[in-house]
Phi, psi and omega in degrees: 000157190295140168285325177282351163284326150299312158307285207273358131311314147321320177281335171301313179269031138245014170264295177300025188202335138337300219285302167342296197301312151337317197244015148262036169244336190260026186268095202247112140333128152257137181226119171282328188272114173305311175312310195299310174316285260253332181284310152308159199220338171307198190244143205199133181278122158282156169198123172197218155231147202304155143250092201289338170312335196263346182046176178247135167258152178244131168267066165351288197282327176294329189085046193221131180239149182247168183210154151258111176258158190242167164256194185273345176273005198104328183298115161251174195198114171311157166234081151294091209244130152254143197153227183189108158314150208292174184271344201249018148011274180279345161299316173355152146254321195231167193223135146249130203246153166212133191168201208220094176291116164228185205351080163062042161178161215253129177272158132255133144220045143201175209195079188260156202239162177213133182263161142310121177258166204270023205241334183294132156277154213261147181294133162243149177254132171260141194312125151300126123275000000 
């Protein structure tokens, strides 16, 4: 057989097998319902809101902050995320955590955040004269 025929079959089929590994690492489920999260042992995007009453602790030597997030139903879930929070954090409206519920509680290891934005419009009030 021809060599250039030999290559490039190869490079097709380490292209395809690229392509395979790639798109089963990004099959990542998003879950609002926490219970459901809570059942499960996959690696999972969460979505919810901080529970800010409950605050957060943070752990130096581990480099791990812990948090409580709620769903649209009421449900927290404890958080473990290692990793150093994001800066617009305590603005959050909304948290997507991507990670694994295990021993009683959701590991992260990312942590994307959506602020209220400054951009939304403002109520006008009007001037007494």
């Amino acid at each position: 057989m021809n060599k250039k025929y030999i290559i490039g079959g190869g490079i097709i089929v380490v292209f395809l097998v690229i392509l395979v590994v790639l798109f089963t690492q990004t099959n990542i489920a998003y879950e609002a319902d926490f219970q459901k999260i809570m059942a499960s042992s996959k690696t999972m995007r969460a979505t919810g809101s901080w529970v800010k009453e409950k605050n957060y602790q943070v752990d130096k030597p581990k480099n791990q902050v812990v948090f409580y997030m709620k769903d649209y139903q009421g449900t927290e879930m404890k958080v473990i995320y290692t990793g150093i929070l994001p800066n617009n954090f305590e603005n959050s409206i909304s948290l997507v955590v991507t990670g694994k519920f295990k021993e009683g509680a959701f590991h992260a290891s990312d942590i994307l955040t959506k602020c209220p934005s400054k951009y939304q419009e403002q109520p006008i009030q009007n001037a007494k004269s």
